[in-house]
N, C-alpha and C positions, 0 to 999 in steps of 0.2 A: 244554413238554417239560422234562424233569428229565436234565441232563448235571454228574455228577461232575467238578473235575479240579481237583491243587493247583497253586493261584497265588502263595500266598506264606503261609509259617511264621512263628509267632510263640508265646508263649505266651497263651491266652485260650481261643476256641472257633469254631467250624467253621460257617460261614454260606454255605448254600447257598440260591442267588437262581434260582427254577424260574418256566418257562412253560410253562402248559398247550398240547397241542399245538391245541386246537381255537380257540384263540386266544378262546377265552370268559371264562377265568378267568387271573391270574396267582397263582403263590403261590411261598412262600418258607421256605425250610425252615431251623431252626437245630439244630444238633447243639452240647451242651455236653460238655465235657472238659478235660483240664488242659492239654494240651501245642500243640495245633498249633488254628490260625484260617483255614480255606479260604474263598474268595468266586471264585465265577464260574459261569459259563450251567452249567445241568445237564441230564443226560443223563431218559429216561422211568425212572420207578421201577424196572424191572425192574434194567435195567442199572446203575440207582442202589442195586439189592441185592445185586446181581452183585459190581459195583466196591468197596462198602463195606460188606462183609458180616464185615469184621473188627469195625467198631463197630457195628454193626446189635445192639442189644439194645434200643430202647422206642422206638418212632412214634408220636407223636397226633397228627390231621389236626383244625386249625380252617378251616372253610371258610366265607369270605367272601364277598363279589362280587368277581370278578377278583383275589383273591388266595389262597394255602392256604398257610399254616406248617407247616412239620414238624418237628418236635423230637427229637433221638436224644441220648442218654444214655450212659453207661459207654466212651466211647473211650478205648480201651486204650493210645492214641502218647504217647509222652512224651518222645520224642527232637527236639532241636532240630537241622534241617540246612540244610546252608549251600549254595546252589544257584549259586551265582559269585563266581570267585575272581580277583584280578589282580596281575599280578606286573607291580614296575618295576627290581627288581634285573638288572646288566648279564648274572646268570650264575644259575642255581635249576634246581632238580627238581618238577617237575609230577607229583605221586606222588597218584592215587586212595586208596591205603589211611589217606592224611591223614585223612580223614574219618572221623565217628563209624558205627560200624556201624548197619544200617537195622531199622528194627524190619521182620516177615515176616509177610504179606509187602507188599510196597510198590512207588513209584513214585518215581526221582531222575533229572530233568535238569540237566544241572551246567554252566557255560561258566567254561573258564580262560581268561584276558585277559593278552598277554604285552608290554608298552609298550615302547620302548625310547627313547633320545633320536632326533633327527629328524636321516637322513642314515645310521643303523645297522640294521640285518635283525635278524631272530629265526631261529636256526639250533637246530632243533630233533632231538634224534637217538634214536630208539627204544633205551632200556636193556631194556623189559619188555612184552609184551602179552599178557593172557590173558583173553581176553574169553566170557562164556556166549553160546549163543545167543538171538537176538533184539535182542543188547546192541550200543550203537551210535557207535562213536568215531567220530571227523571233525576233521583238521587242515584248518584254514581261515585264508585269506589275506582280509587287511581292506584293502581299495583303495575310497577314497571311498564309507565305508558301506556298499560294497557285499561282500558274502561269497563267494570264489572257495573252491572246496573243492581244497584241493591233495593228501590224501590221505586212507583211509577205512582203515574197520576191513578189509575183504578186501585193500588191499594193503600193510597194515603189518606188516613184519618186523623182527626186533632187530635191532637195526646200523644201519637208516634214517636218512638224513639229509634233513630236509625246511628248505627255506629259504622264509620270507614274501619276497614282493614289497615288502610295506612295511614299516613302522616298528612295526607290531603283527602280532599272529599269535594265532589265537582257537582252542581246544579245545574241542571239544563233545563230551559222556560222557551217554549217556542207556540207562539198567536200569529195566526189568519185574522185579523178585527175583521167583523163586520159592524155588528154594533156595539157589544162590549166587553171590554178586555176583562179576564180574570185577573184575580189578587190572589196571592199566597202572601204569610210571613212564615220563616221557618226561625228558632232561635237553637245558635251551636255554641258549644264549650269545649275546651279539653277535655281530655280523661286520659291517663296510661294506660299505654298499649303493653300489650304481655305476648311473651309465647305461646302456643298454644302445645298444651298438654304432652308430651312425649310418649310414641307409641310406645306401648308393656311387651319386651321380648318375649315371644311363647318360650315358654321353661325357663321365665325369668320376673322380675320385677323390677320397678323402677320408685324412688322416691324423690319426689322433687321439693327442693326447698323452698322456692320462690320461683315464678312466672316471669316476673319483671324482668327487666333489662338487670344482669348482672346475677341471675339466679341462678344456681345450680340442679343437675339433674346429676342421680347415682344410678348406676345400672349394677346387677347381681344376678348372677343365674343359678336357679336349682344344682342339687347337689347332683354330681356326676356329668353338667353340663359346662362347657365353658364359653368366656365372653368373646366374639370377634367383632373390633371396634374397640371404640375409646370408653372407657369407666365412666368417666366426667362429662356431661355434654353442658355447657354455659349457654345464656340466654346474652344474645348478642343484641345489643342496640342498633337499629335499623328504621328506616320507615316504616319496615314492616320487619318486627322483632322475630329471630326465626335463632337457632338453635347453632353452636359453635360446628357441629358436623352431624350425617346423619346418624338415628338410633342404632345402638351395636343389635346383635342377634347372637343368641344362645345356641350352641351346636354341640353336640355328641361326637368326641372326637374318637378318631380312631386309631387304637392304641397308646400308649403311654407309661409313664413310670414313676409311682409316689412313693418314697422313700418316710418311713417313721408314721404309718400307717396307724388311724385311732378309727377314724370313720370317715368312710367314704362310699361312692357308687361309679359302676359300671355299666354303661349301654351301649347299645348297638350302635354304631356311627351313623348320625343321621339320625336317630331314634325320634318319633315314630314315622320317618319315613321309608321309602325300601332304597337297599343297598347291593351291589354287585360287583364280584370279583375284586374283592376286598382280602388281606389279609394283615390282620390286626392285633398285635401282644402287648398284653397289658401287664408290666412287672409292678408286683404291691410288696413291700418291707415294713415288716412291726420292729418298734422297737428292741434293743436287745433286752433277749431274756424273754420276750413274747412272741405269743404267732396269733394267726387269723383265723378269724370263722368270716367263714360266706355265705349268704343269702341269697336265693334265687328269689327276687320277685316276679319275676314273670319270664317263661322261657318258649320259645315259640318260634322254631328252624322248617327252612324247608328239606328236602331231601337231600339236597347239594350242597348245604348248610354244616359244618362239625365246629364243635364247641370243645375245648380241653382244657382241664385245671389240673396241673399242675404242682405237686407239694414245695416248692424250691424256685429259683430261678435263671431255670435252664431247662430245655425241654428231654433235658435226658432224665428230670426229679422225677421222683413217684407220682403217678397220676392220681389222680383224686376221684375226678369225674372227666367219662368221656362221650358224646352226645351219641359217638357212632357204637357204642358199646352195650350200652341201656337204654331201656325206652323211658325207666321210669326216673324222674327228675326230683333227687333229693331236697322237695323244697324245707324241711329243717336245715340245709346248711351241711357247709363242708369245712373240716378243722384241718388247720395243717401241724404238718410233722414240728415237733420241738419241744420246747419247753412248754408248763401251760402259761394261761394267758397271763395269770399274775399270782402267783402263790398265797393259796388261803381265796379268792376272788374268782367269779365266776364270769362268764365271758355277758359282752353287753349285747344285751336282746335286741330284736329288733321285729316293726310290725310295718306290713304295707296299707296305706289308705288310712292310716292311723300313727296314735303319737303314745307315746308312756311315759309315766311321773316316775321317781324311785327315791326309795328311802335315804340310798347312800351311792354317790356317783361315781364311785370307785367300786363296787357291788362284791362288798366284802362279804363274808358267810353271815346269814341273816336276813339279808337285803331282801325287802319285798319291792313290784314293781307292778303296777296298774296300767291298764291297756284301755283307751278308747280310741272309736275312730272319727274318720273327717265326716262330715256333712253328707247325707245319704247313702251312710254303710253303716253294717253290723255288728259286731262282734259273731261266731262262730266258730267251732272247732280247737276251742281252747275253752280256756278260766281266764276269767278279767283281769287277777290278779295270782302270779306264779313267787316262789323265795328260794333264795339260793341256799341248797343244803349241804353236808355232808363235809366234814374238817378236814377229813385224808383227799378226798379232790372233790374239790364243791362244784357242784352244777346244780340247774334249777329244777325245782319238783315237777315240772308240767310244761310242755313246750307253746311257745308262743301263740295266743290266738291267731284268726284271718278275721276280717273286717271285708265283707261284700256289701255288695250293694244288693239289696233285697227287692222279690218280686213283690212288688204292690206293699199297703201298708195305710196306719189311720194317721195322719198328721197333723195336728193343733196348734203348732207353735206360728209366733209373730212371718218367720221368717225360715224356708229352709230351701235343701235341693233334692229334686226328684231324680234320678240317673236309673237306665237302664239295668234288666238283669246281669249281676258278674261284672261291671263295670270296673278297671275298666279292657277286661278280658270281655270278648263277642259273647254278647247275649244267644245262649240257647234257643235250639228249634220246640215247637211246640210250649212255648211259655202261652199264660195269659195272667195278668196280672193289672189290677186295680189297684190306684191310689185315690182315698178318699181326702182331703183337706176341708177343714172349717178354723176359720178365725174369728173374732168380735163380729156382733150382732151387725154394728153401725158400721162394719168395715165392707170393703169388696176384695177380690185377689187380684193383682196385676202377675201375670204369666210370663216370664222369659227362659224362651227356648233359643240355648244358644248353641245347642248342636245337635241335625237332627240327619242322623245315615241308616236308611233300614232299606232292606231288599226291596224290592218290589210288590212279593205275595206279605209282607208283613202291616199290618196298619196300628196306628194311633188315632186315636179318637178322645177327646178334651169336650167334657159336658160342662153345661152353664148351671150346674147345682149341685146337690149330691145323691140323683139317681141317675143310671143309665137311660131314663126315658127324658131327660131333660134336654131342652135345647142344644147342639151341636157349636160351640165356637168354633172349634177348628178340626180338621179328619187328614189323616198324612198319610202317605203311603212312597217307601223311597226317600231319594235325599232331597233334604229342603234345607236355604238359608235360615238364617234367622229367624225368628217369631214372637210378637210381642201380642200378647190378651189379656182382654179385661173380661171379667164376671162381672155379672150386675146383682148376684148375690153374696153372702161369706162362704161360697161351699165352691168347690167345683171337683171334678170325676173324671178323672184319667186314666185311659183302660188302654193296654198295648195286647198286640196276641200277632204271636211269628207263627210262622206255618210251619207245623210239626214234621210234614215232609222234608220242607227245604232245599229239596236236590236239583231245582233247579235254578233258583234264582240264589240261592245259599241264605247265608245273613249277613245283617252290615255290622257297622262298629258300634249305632248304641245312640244312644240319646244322652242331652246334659239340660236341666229345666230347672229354674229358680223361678222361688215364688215368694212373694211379699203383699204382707196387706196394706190397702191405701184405703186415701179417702173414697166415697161415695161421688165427691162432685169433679166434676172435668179440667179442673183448675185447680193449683197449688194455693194453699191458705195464704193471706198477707203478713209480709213480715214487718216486724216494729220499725220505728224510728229508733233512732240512735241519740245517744244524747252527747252533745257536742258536737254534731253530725248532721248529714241530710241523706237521703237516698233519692236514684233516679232507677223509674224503670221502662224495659223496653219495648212494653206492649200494655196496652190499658189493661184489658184481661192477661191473667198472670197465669195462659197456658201454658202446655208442653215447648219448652224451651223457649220461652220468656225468661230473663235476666234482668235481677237487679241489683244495681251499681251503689257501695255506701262510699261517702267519704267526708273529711274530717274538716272540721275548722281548724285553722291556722292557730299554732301551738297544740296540734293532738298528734297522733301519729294511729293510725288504724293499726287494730291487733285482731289476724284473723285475714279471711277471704273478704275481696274488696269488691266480689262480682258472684254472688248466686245464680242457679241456674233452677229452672223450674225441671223435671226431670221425666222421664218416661212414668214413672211410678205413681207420677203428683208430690215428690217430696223433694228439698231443695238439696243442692250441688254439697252443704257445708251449712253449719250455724253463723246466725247474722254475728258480723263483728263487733267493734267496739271500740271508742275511741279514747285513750288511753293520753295522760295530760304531760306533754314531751317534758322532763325533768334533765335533760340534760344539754350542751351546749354541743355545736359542732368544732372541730376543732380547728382553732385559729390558722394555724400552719407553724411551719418553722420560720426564722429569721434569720435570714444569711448573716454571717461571721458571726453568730453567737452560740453558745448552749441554754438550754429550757431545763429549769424542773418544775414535774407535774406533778401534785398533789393525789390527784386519782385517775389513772389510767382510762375510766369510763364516762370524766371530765361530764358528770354528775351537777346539780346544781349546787355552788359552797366550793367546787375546786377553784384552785388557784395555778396559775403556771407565771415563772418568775426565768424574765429574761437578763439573762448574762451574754455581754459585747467582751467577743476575745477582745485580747490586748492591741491597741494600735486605734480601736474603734470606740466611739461615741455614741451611747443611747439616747436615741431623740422619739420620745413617746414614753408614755408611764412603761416601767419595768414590769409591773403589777397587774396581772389578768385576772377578775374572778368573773365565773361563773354565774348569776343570780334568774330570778324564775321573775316573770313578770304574769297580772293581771290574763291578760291577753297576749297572743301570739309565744314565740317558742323563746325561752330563756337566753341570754346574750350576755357579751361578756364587757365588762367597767368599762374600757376603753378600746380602742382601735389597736391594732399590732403595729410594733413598736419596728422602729429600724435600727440598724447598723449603722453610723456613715461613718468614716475615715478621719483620726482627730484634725490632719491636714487641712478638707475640706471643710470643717466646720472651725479652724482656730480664729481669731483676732490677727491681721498682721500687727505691726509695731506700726502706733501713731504718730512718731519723729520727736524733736525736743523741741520744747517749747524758746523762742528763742530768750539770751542770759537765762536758762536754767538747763537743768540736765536730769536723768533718769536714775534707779534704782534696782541694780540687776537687768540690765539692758536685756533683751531677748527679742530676737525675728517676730517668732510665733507665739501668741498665747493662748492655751485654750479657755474652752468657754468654764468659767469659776474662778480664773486666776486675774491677782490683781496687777496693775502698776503704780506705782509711787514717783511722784516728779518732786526738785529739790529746785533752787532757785540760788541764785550767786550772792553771794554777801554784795549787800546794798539795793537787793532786788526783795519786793515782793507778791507770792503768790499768789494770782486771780482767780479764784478757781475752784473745783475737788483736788485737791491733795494726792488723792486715789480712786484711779476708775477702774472697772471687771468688766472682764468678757461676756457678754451676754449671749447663749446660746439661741440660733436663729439658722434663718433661710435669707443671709446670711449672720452668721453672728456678728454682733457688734460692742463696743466699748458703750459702756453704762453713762460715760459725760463725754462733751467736747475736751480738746487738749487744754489745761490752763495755760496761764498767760504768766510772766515775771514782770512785774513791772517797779519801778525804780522806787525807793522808799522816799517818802518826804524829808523828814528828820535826819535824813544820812543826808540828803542832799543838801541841805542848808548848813549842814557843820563843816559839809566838804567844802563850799563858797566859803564861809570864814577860816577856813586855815587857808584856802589859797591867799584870800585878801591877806593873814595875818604874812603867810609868807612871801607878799607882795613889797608890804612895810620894811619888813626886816632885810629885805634883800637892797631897798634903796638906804637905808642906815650902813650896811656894808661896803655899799660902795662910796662912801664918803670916808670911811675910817679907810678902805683903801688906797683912796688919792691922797690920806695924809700918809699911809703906812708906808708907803712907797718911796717918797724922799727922804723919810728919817731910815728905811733899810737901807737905801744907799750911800746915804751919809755914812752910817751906821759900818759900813762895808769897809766905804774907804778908812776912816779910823781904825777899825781892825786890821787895815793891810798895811796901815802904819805901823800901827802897835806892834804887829809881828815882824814885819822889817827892822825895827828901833833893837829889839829885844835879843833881835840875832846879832845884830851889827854890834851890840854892846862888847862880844865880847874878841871882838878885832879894832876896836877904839877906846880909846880913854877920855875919848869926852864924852859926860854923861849930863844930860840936859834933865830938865825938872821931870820931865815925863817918863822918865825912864827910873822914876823910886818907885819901892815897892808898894803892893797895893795898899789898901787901909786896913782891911783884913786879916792881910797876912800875917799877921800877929796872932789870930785867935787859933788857940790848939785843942780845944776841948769841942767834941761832935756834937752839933747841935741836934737838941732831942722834939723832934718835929716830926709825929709821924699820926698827921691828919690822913685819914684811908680816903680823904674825897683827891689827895695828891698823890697816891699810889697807883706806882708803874700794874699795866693788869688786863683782862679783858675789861668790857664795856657793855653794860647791861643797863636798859633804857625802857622803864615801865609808864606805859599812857595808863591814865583811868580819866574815864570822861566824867 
């Protein structure tokens, strides 16, 4: 079979892959052209002529075995188009008319792709649509691959706000042109995505602190109930934020043992659902010195059913109560054996469907204590108010009211609940009972029924004012879900009546109805602007479950819900918020290898944090961080955070010596602040600074080049005249030499005379002229010559220039 259809654009030629339908032959057809290359299954010829009867100008069929070519010619497209698009910007316009115009006539499926980071929505809001028919837009939400369509071309109007579930959001634009194409623009932004609300355990409650990514959820269950599951459930960052695990559930365990017993509760396992072949002991201990009273609130066995208390615990104690022994059910309560409960104090009262204030909470003799009950009960069968008497053993003058829920009744207030007879014990056979309600003139009543089980022969009937001949909103009979009604007056008339017979269809468990007055008109009022702030919302008309979004200019932080919700009622989710002016800084961080002190821990605008580099390391960046508030945007701190480096990495090495001179405290390394000092050799002098510093840097460096020694003038010219002077004096020496020389050796041989004559004198008696004595030798008196420039001594030789 031959099917046309484009898969993908390019520039080259159009390759269409056909199968015969009788499955005898295949063939394959190629169409040349300039602009566009199609490949995929094709349709039978006919429709292959039908569909592409714009380039239909030349077919030649080669037929093979199992295959057929077809070849076509002159295609007229020559436009190239772009069939998906994706955007990662926080903030863009998704505008159709971007594209190139189509050649006529044609086929475009288009997909925009809207990414955002993980933890943010795509909030998408219709500026324009004007679509032909047949043409096919489609806002789609992208949850794990899979495609939820969140809104289509029949319900988009300008002003539309559509929000993704996740962290993308997918457009789909698809045209048949004949003559002419539609336009959209759509414009998207962020928004924070949140978790969505954690289901309320039945017999428990939940309080959430934040939605956001990072928020916490506490879970708690009614007294006598415990929690299965985790306390804590965290809001986990995700494309699609969802909850650390699923919500716990509240259960009624069975059996158990409380030690150091004040107040507590007891129920059936499972309570209220039913239970079988079950056996279950529950051990309770009062402090010492005290014992217990018990309260039956509500007791209700079948035949097969026995119930035993116990005075002790062991089941050999004195019995208290036994179900199989009496029929009638001490609901005053049961005391056990011992001491009383606190000497001079009376035991603590207690009331079902109701709460009580007291004077003194220790309920010393005197104590008074007031009793009201919850929403849709009574007071009955008591005094509102009982006191503890009597000094020898105090107990209270009047035993506890009951608090039912009442048949029919007049009701006026803003806000209440309407509950079945005996609630929430089975309503009675043969009841009939009316409740009248009116509120404000200009108001109407919104009706929620959120629990409705009656027999079959029992009915409810809900009037549109306040007589029984007024309009019918709603008539029950049996069990029924939910139910929400409006009155279109302030009054409305609710009549029940069980069938006093009963014996065959019996009765059921009852009814639960709240009721609140709203506005008049079908849409929640608008709420303000914010200041410093904008709000976006998700529907022009601000119906039932309409949302809208506030958020803050850059330097505020929202305080409050960031997303209302229009409500069944007409009233909204929470009060609008407010955007509150950030005072304080985020915190810098730590800096490796130092210690920080912070001034104020909530780093407030005015704190200060002051960085300390352990020992070894170098601070390079101001020590000094303050906090300050600016005009615009959020508070920031003086400077940038400062580093650590190693004194190593940041020292000076050593510059070398300058040559004829030399250093001052020589050292490898120097860090950055310290100096060096250069000296210069007698007869040199320095070119230069004297002293350079390490300059702290990326890298550090010395503050000047190395100076220079260079030879002094003045020295050098007096050093040329002493060489000359001792050039002079050395040629005068050697003249007095050449004469000293032959008078020493003259000189010599007369002495070796003189001493040969002198010896020989005295083995000869001839005595020649030269052998008298000297001339001197005559003088006997010591000559007194004592010049110190001819004293024997050291030798000390002072220049002054």
């Amino acid at each position: 079979m031959l099917w046309p259809a484009v898969n993908h654009l390019s520039q080259g030629h159009c390759l269409f892959v056909c199968r015969n339908e009788t499955g005898v032959t295949e063939s394959d057809a190629r169409i040349d052209f300039g602009a566009v290359s199609v490949s995929d299954s094709l349709s039978p010829v006919s429709h292959l002529q039908e569909w592409a009867g714009l380039f239909w100008s030349e077919i030649s069929f080669k037929k093979r075995k199992r295959e057929t070519k077809i070849f076509l010619s002159s295609f007229p497209i020559q436009t190239q188009l772009i069939c998906s698009v994706s955007f990662y910007d926080p903030e863009g316009y998704i505008d159709s008319t971007d594209l190139s115009p189509l050649p006529v006539p044609n086929f475009l499926e288009c997909t925009y792709n809207v990414t955002v980071y993980m933890g943010y929505g795509v909030e998408l809001q219709v500026k324009s649509v004007n679509l032909s028919e047949g043409e096919v837009l489609a806002i789609r939400g992208v949850d794990d691959d899979n495609l939820v369509i969140l809104a289509n071309q029949t319900l988009l109007v300008e002003g539309q706000v559509i929000r993704s579930p996740t962290n993308t959001i997918s457009v789909y634009f698809r045209t048949f042109q004949d003559d002419v194409v539609g336009t959209f623009q759509l414009h998207y932004q962020v928004f924070m995505l949140s978790c969505s609300f954690p289901r309320r355990p039945d017999f428990g409650d939940v309080t959430v602190m934040d939605l956001h990514s990072g928020g916490v959820a506490h879970f708690h269950c009614y007294l006598g109930y415990e929690l299965q599951g985790p306390k804590l459930l965290t809001c986990i960052n995700a494309s699609r934020p969802h909850w650390s695990s699923p919500e716990p559930v509240c259960s009624a365990p069975c059996g158990g043992m409380v030690h150091n017993a004040t107040i507590g509760r007891v129920l059936s396992p499972s309570y209220p659902g039913n239970h079988s072949n079950m056996h279950c002991v529950w051990t309770i201990t009062a402090p010492q010195g005290q014992k217990l009273h018990l309260h039956f609130e509500r007791l209700l066995l079948s035949e097969k059913d026995r119930m035993v208390v116990y005075s002790g615990e062991t089941n050999h104690s004195a019995i208290l109560y036994d179900s199989l022994r009496t029929e009638n059910v001490p609901f005053e309560g049961v005391i056990s054996d011992g001491l009383p409960f606190e000497r001079g104090h009376c035991y603590e009262p207690y009331i079902q469907n109701g709460n009580f204030t007291t004077s003194d909470p220790t309920y010393n003799l005197g104590t008074m204590v007031e009793f009201t009950c919850d929403p849709g009960h009574s007071l009955e069968q008591g005094p509102a108010i009982i006191e503890c008497i009597n000094v020898r053993d105090p107990y209270w003058n009047d035993t506890e009211p009951l608090c039912r829920a009442m048949c029919g009744g007049e009701l006026s207030a803003m806000a209440g609940v309407i509950l079945s007879p005996n609630w929430p014990e089975p309503y009675a056979e043969g009841e009939d009972c009316i409740w009248r309600v009116h509120v404000g003139e200009e108001k109407r009543l919104f009706l929620d029924i959120q629990l409705l089980n009656l027999s079959d022969s029992d009915i409810l009937t809900i009037y549109d004012g306040d007589e029984l001949t007024a309009r019918i909103l709603g008539q029950y009979v049996g069990s029924s879900g939910p139910q929400k009604l409006y009155s279109s007056t302030p009054d409305l008339t609710i009549q029940f009546h069980s069938d006093p017979a009963g014996l065959i269809f019996g009765t059921g468990q009852g009814f639960i109805m709240n009721y609140i007055e709203v506005s008049r008109n079908d849409s929640c009022s608008d709420l303000p602007e914010i200041q410093n702030g904008w709000k976006t919302t998700s529907h022009t008309a601000l119906v039932r479950g309409a949302k809208i979004t506030y958020q803050c200019d850059p330097g505020y932080d929202i305080v409050g819900s960031d997303t209302l919700t229009c409500q069944w009622d007409l009233t909204w989710s929470s009060d609008p918020p407010f955007c509150e002016k950030i005072m304080y800084c985020t915190d810098p961080g730590e800096v490796d290898h130092s210690t920080r002190l912070i001034s104020d821990p909530v780093l407030l605008v005015g704190t200060t944090i002051q960085y300390t580099c352990n020992p070894g390391f170098v601070l390079e960046g101001s020590s000094l961080l303050t906090c300050y508030s600016r005009e615009t945007g959020t508070p920031i701190w003086t400077s940038r955070l400062p580093h650590c480096v190693s004194e190593e990495s940041l020292a000076c090495d050593n510059p070398g010596l300058p040559v004829n001179g030399y250093q001052i405290l020589y050292k490898r390394l120097y860090l950055p602040g310290e100096s060096l000092t250069f000296m210069c050799y007698e007869g040199f002098e320095l070119m230069g600074e004297v002293t350079i510093k390490c300059i702290l840097g990326q890298p550090s460096h010395w503050s000047g080049p190395l100076p220079i020694c260079k030879v002094n003038q003045d020295s050098f010219e007096h050093a040329l005249e002493a060489e000359a002077a001792a050039e002079t004096s050395l040629e005068g020496g050697n003249m007095a030499l050449a004469i000293f020389i032959p008078v020493l050796i003259i000189s010599l041989l007369l002495g070796g005379a003189y001493i040969y004559i002198t010896r020989c004198r005295y083995y000869s008696n001839l005595r020649l002229p030269l052998m008298y004595s000297h001339p001197y030798s005559q003088i006997t008196v010591e000559t007194e010559f004592d010049n110190p420039i001819y004293e024997t001594g050291p030798c000390i030789i002072e220049y002054q220039d």
